[in-house]
PDB file of N, CA, C and O in Angstrom, chain B, residues numbered from 101:
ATOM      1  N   UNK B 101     -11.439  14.129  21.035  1.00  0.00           N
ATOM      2  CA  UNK B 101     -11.433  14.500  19.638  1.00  0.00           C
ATOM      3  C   UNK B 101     -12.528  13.679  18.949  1.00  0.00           C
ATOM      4  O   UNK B 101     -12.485  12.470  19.177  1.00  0.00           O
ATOM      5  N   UNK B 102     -13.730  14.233  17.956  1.00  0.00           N
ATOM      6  CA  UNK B 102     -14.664  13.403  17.606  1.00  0.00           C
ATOM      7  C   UNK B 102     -13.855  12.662  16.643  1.00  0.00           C
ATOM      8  O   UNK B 102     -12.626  12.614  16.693  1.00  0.00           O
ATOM      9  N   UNK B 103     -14.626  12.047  15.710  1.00  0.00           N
ATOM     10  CA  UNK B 103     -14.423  11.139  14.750  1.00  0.00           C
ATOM     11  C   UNK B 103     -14.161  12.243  13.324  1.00  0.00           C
ATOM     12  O   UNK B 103     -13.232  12.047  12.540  1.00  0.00           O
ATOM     13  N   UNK B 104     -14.986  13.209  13.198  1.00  0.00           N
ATOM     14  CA  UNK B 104     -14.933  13.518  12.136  1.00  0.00           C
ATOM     15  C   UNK B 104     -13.813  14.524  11.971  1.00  0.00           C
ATOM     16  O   UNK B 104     -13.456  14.921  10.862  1.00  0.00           O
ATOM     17  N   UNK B 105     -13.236  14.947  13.184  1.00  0.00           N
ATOM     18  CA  UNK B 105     -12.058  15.930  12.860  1.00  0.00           C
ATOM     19  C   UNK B 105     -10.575  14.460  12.564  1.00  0.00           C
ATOM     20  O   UNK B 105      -9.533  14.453  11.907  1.00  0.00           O
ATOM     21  N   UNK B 106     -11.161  13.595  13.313  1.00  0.00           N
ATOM     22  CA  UNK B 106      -9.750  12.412  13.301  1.00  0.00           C
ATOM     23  C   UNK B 106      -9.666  12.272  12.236  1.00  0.00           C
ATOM     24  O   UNK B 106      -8.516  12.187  11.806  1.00  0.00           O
ATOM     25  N   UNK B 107     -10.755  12.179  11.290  1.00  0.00           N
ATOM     26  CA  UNK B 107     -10.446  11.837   9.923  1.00  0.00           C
ATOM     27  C   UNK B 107     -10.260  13.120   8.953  1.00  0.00           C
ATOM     28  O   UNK B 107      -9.710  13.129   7.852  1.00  0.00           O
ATOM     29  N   UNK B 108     -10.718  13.947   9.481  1.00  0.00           N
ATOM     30  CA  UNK B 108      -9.963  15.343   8.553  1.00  0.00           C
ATOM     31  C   UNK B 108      -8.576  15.619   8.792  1.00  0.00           C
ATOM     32  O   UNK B 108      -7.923  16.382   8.080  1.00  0.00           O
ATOM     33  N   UNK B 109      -8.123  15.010   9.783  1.00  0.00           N
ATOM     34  CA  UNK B 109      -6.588  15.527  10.231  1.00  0.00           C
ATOM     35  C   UNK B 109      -5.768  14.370   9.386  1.00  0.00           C
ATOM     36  O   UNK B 109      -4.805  14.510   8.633  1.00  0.00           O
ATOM     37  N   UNK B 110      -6.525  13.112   9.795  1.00  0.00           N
ATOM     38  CA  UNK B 110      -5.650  11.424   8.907  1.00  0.00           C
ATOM     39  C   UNK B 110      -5.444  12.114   7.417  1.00  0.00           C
ATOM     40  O   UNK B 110      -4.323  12.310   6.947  1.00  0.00           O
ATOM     41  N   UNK B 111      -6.806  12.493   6.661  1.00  0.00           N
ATOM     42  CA  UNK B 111      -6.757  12.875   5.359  1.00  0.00           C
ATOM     43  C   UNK B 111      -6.043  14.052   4.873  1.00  0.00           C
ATOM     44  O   UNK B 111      -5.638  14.251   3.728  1.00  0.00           O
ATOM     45  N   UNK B 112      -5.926  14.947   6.095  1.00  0.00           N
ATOM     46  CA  UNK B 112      -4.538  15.968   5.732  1.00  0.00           C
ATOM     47  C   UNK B 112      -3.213  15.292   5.791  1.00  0.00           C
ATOM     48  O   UNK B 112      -2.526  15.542   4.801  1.00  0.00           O
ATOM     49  N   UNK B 113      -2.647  14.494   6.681  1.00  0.00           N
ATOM     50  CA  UNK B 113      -1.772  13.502   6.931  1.00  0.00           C
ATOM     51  C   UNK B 113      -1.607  12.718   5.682  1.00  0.00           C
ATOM     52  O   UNK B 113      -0.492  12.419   5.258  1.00  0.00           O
ATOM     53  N   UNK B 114      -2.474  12.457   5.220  1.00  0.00           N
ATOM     54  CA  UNK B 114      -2.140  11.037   3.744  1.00  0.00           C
ATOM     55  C   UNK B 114      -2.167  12.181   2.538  1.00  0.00           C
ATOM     56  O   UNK B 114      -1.437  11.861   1.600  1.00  0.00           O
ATOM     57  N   UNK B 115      -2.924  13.575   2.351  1.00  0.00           N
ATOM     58  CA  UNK B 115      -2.581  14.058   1.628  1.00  0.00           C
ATOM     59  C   UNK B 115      -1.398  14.751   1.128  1.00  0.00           C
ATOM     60  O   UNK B 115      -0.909  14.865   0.003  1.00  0.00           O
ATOM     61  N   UNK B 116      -0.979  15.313   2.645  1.00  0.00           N
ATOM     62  CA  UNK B 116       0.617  15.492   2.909  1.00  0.00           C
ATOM     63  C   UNK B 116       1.614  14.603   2.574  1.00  0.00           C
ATOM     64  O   UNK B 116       2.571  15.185   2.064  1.00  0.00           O
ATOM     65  N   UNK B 117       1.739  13.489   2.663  1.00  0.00           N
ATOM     66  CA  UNK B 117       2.476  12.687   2.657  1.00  0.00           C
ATOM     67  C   UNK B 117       2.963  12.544   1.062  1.00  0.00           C
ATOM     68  O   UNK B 117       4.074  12.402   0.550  1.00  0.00           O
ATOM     69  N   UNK B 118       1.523  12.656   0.481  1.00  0.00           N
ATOM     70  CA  UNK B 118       1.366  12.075  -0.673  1.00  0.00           C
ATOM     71  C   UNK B 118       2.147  12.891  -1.799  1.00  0.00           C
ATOM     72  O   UNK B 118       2.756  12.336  -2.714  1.00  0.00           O
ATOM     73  N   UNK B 119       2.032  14.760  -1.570  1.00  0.00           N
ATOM     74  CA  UNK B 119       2.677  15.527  -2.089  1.00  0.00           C
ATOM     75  C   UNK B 119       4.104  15.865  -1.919  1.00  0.00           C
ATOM     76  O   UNK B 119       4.712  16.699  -2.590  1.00  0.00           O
ATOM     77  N   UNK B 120       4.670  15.015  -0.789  1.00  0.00           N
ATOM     78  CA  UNK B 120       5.996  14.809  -0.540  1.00  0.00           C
ATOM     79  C   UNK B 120       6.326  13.327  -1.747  1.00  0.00           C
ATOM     80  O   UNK B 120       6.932  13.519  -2.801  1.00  0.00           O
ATOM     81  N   UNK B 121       5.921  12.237  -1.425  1.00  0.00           N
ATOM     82  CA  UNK B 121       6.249  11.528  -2.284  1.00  0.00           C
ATOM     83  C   UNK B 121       6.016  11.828  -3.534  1.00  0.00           C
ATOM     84  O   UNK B 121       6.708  11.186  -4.324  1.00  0.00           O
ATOM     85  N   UNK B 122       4.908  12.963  -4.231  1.00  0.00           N
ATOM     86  CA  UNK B 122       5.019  13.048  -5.555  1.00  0.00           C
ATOM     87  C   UNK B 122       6.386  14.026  -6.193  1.00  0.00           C
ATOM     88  O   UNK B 122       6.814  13.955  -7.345  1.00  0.00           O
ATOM     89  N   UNK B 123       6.940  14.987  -5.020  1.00  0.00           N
ATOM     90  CA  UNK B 123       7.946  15.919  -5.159  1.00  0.00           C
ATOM     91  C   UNK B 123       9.329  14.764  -5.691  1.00  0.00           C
ATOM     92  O   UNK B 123      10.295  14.797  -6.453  1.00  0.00           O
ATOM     93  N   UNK B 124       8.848  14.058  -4.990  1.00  0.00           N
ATOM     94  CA  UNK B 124      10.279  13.067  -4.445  1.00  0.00           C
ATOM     95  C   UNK B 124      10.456  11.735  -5.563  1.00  0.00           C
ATOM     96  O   UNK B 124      11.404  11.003  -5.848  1.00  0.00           O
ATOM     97  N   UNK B 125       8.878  11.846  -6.077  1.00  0.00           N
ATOM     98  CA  UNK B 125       8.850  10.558  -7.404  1.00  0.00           C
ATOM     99  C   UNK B 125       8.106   9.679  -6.760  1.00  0.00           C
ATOM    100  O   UNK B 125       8.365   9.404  -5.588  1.00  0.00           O
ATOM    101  N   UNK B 126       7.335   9.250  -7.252  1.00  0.00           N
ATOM    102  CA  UNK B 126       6.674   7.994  -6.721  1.00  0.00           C
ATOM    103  C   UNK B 126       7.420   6.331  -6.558  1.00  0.00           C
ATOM    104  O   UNK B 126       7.654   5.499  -7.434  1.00  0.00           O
ATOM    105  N   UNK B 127       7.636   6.288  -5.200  1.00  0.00           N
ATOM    106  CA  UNK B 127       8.669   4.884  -5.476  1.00  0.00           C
ATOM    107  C   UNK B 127       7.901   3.679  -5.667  1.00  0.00           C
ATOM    108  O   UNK B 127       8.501   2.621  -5.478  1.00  0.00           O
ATOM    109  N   UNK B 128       6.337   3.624  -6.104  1.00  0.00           N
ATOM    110  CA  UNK B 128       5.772   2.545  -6.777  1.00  0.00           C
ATOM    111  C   UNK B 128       4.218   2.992  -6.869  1.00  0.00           C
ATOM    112  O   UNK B 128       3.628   3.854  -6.218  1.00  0.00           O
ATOM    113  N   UNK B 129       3.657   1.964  -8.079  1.00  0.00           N
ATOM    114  CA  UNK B 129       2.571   2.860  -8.212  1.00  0.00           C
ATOM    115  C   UNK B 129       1.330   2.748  -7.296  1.00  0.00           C
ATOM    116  O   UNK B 129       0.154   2.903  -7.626  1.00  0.00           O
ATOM    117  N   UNK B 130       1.932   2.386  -5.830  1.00  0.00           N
ATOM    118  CA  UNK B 130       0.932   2.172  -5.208  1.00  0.00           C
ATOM    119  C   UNK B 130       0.702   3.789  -4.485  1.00  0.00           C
ATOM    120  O   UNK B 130      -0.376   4.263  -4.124  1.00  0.00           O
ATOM    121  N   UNK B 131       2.071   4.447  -4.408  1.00  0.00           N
ATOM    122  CA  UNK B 131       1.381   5.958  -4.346  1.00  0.00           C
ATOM    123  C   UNK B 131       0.676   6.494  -5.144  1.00  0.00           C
ATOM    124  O   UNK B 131      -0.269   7.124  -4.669  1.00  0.00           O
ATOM    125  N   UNK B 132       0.801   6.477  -6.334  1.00  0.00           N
ATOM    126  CA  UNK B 132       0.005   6.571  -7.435  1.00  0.00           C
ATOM    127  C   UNK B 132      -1.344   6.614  -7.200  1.00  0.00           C
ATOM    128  O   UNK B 132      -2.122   7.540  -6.967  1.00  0.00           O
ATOM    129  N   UNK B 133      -1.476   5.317  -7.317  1.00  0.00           N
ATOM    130  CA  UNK B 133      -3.078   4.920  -6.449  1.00  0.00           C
ATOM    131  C   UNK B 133      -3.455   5.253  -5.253  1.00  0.00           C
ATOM    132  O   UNK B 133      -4.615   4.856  -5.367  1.00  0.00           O
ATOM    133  N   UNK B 134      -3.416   5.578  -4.421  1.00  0.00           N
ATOM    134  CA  UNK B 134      -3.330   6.088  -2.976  1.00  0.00           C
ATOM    135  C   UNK B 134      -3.576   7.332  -3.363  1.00  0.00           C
ATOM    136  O   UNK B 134      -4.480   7.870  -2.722  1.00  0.00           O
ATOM    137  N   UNK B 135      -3.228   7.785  -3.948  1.00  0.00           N
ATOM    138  CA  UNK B 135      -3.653   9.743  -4.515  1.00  0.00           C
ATOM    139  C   UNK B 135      -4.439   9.649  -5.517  1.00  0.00           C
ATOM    140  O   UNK B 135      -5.022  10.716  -5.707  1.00  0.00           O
ATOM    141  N   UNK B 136      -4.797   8.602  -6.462  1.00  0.00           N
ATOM    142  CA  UNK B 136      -5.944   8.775  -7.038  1.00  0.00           C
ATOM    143  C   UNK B 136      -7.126   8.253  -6.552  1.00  0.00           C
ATOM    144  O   UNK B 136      -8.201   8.606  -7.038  1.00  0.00           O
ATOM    145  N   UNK B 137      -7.047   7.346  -5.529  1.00  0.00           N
ATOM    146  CA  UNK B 137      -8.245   6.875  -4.672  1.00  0.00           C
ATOM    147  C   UNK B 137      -8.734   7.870  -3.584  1.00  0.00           C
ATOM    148  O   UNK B 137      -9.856   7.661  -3.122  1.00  0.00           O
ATOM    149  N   UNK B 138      -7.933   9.059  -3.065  1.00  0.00           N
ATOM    150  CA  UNK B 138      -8.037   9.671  -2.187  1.00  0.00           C
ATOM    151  C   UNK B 138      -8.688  10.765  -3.223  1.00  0.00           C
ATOM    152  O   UNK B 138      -9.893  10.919  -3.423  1.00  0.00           O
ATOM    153  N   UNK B 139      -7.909  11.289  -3.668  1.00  0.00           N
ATOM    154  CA  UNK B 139      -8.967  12.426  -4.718  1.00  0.00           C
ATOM    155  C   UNK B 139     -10.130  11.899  -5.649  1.00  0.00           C
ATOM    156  O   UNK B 139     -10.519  12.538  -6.626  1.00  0.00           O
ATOM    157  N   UNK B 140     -10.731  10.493  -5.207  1.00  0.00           N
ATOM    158  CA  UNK B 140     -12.297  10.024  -5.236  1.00  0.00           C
ATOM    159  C   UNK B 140     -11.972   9.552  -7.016  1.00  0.00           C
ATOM    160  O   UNK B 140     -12.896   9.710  -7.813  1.00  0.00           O
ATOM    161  N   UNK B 141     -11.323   9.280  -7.254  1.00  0.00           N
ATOM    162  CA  UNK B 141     -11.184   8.780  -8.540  1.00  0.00           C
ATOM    163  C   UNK B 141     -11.034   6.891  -8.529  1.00  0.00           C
ATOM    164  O   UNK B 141     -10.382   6.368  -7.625  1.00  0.00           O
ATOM    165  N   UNK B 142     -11.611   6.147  -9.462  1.00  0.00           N
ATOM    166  CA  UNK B 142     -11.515   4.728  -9.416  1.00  0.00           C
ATOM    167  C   UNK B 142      -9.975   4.145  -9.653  1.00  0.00           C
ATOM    168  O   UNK B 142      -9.257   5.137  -9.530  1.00  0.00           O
ATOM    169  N   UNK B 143      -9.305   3.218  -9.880  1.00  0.00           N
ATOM    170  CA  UNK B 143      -8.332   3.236  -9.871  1.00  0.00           C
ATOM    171  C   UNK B 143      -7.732   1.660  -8.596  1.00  0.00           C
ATOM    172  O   UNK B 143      -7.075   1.615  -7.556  1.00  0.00           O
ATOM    173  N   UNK B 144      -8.518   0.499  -9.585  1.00  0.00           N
ATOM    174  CA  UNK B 144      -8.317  -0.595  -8.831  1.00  0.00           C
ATOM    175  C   UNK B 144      -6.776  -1.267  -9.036  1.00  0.00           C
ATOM    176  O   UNK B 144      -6.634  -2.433  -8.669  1.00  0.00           O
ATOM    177  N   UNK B 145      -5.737  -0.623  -9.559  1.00  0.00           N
ATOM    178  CA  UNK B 145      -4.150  -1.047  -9.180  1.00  0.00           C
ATOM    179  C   UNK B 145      -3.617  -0.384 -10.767  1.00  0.00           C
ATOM    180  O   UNK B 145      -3.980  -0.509 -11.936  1.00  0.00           O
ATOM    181  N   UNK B 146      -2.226   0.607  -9.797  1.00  0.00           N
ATOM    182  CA  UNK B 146      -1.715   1.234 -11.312  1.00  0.00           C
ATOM    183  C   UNK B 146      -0.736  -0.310 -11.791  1.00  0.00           C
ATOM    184  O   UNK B 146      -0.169  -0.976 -10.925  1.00  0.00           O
ATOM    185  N   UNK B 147      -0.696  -0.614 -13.019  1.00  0.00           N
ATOM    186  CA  UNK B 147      -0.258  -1.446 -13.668  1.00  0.00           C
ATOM    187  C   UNK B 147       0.776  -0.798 -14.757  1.00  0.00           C
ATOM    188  O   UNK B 147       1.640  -1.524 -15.247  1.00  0.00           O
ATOM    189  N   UNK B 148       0.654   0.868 -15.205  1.00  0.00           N
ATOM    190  CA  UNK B 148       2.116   1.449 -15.942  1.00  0.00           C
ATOM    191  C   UNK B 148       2.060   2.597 -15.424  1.00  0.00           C
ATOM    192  O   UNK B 148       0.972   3.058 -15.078  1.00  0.00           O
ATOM    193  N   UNK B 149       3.268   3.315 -15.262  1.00  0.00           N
ATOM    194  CA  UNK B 149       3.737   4.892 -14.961  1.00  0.00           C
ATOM    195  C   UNK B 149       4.464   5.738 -15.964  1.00  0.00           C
ATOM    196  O   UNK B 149       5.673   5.558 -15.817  1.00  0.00           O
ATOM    197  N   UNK B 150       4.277   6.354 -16.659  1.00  0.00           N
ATOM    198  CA  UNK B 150       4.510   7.553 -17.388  1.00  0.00           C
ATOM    199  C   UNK B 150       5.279   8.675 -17.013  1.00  0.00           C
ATOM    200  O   UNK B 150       4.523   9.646 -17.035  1.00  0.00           O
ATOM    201  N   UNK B 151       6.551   9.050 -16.642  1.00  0.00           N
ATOM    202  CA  UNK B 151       6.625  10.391 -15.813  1.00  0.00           C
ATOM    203  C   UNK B 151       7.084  11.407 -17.337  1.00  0.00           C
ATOM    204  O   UNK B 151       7.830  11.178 -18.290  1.00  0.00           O
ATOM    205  N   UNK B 152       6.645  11.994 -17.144  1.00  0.00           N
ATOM    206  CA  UNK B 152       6.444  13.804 -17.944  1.00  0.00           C
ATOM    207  C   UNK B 152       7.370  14.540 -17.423  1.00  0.00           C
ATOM    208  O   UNK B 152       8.417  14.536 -18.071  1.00  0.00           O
ATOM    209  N   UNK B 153       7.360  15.306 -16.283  1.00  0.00           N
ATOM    210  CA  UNK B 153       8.355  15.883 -15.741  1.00  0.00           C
ATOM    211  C   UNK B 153       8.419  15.634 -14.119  1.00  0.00           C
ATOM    212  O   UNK B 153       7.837  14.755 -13.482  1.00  0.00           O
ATOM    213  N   UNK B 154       9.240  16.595 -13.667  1.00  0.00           N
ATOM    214  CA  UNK B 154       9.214  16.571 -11.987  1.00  0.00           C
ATOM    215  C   UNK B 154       7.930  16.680 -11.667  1.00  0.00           C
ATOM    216  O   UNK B 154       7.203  17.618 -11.995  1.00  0.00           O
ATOM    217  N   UNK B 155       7.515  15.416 -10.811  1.00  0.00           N
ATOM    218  CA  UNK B 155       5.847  15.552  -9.480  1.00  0.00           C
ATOM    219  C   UNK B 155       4.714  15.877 -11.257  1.00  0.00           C
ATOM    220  O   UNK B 155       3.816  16.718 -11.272  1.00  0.00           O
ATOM    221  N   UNK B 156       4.926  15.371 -11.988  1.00  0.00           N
ATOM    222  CA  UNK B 156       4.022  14.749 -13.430  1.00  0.00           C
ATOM    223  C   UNK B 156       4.047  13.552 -13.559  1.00  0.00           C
ATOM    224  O   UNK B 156       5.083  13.009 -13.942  1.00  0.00           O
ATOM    225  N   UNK B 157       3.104  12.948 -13.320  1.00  0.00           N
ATOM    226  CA  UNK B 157       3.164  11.471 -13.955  1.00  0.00           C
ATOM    227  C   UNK B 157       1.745  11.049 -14.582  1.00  0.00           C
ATOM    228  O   UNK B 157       0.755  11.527 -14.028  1.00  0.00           O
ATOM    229  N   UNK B 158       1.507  10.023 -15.914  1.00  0.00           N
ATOM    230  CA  UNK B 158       0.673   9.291 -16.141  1.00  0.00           C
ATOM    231  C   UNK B 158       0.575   8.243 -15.885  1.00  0.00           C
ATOM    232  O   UNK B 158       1.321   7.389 -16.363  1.00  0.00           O
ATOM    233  N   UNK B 159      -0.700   7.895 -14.771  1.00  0.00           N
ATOM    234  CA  UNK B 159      -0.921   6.529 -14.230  1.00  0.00           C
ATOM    235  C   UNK B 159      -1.509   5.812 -14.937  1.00  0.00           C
ATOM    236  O   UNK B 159      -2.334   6.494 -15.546  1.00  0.00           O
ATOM    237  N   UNK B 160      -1.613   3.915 -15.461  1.00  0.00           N
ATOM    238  CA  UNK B 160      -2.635   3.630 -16.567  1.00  0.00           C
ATOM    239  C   UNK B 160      -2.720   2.448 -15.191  1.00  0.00           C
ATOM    240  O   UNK B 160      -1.873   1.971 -14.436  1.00  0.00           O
ATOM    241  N   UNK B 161      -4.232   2.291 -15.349  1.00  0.00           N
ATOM    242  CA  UNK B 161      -4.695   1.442 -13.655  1.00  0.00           C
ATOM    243  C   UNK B 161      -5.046   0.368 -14.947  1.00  0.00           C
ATOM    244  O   UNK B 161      -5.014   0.518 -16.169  1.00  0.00           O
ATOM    245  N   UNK B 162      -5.447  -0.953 -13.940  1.00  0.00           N
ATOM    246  CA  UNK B 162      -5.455  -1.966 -14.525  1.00  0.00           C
ATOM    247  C   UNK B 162      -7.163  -2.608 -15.060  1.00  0.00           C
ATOM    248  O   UNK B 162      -7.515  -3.666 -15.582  1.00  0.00           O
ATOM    249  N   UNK B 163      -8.044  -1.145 -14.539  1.00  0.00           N
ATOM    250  CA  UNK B 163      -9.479  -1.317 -14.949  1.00  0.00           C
ATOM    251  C   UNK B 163      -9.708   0.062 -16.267  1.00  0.00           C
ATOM    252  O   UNK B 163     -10.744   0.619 -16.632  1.00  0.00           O
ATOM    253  N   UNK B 164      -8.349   0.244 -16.688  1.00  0.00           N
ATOM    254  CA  UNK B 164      -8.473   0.750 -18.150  1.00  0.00           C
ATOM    255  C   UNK B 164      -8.304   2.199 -17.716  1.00  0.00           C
ATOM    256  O   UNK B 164      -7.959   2.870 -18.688  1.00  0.00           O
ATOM    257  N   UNK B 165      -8.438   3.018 -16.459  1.00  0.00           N
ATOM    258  CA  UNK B 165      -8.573   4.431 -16.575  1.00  0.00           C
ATOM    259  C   UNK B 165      -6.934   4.707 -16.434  1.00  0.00           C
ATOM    260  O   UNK B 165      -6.008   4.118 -15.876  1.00  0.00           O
ATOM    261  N   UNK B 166      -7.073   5.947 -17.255  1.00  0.00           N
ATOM    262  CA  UNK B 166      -5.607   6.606 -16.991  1.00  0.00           C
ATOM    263  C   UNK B 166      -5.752   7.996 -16.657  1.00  0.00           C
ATOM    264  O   UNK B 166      -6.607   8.665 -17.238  1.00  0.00           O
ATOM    265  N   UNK B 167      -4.734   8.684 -15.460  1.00  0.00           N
ATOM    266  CA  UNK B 167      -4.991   9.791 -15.266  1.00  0.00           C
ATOM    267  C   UNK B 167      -3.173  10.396 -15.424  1.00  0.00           C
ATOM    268  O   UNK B 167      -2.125   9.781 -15.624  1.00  0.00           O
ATOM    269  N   UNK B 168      -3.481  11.845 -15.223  1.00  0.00           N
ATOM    270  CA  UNK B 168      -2.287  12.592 -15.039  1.00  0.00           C
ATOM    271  C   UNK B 168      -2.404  13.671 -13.520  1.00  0.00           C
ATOM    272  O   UNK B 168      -3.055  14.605 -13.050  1.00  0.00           O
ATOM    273  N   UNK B 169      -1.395  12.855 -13.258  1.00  0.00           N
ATOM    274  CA  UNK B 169      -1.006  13.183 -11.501  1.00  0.00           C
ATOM    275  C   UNK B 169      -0.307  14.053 -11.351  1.00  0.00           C
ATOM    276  O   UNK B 169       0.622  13.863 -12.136  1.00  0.00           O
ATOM    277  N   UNK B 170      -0.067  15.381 -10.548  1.00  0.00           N
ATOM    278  CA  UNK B 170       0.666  16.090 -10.892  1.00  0.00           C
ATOM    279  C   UNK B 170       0.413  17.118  -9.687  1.00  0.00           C
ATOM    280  O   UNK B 170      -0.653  17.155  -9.072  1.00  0.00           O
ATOM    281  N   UNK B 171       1.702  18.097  -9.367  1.00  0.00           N
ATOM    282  CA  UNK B 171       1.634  19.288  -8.594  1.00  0.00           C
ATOM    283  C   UNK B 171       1.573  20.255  -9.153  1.00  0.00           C
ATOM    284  O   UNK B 171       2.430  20.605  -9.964  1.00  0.00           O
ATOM    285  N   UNK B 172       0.194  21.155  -8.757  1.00  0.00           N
ATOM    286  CA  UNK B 172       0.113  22.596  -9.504  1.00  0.00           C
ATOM    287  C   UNK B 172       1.402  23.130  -9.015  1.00  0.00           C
ATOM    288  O   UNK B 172       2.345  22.564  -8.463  1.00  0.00           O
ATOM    289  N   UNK B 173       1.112  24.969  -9.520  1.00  0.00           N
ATOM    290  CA  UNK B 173       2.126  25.559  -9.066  1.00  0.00           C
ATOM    291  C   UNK B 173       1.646  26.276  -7.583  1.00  0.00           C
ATOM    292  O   UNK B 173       2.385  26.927  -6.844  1.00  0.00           O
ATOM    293  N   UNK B 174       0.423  26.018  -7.396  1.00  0.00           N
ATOM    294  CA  UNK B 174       0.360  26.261  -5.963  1.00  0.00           C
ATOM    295  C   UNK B 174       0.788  25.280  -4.827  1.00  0.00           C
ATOM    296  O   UNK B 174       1.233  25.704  -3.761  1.00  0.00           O
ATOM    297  N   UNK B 175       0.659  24.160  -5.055  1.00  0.00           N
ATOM    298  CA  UNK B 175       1.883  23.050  -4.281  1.00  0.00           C
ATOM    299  C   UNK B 175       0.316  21.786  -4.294  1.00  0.00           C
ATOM    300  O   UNK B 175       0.269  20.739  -3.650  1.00  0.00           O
ATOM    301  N   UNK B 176      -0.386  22.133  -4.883  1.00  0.00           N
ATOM    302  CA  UNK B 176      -1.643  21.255  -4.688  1.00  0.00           C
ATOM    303  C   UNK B 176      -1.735  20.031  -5.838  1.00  0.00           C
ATOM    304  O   UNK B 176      -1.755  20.259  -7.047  1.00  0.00           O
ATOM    305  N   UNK B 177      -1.780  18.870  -5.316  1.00  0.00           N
ATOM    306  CA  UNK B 177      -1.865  17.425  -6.204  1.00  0.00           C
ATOM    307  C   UNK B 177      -2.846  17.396  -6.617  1.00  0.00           C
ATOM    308  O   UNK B 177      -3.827  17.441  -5.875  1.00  0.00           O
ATOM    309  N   UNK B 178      -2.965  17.304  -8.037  1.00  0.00           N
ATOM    310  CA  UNK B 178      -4.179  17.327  -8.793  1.00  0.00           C
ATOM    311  C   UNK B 178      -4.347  15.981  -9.863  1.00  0.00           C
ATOM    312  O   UNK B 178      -3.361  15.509 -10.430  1.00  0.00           O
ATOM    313  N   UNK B 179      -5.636  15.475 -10.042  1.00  0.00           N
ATOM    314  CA  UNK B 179      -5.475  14.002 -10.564  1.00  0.00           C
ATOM    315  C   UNK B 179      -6.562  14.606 -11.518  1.00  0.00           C
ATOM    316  O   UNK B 179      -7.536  15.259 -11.142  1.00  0.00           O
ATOM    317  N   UNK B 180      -6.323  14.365 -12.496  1.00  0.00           N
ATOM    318  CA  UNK B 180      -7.217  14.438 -13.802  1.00  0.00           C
ATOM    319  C   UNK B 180      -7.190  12.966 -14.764  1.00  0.00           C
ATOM    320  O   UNK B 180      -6.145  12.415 -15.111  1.00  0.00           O
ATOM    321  N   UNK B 181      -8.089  12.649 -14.982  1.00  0.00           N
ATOM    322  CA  UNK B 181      -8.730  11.617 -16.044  1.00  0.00           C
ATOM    323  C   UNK B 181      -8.665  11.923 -17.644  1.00  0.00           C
ATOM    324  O   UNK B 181      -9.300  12.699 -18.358  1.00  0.00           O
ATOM    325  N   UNK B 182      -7.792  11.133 -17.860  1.00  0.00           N
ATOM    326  CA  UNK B 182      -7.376  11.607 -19.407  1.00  0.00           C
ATOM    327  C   UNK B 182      -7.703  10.150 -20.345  1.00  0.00           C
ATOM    328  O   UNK B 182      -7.504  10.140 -21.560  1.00  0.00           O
TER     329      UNK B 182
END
């Protein structure tokens, strides 16, 4: 298996994971971060959590950015910068 499929399969693996724990609530905001570092966003340690509704949350990181984390209705985790 090369390298570059190992890491397309890891990054389906951590993305998976990630949309289970957002279904399920984030049990600290280090998932939080872990899904906003993976969807290429900055995000050097969430420091408050916000939840809105089910798999909604506002992350506020501790280098000032805040985003809203969330599952479309197609089942896809989406991180936006607010």
């Amino acid at each position: 298996m090369s390298a570059r499929i190992f890491n397309c399969l890891l990054v389906m693996l951590v993305l998976s994971a990630t949309r289970t724990a957002l279904a399920d609530g984030p049990s600290s905001g280090q998932d939080l971060q872990a899904t906003i570092v993976l969807n290429g966003q900055p995000c050097d340690q969430v420091v408050g959590v916000k939840r809105n509704a089910d798999s909604d949350y506002v992350a506020i990181c501790k280098d000032g950015n805040r985003y809203r984390v969330f599952v479309n209705p197609q089942g896809r985790v989406v991180v936006q910068k607010i």
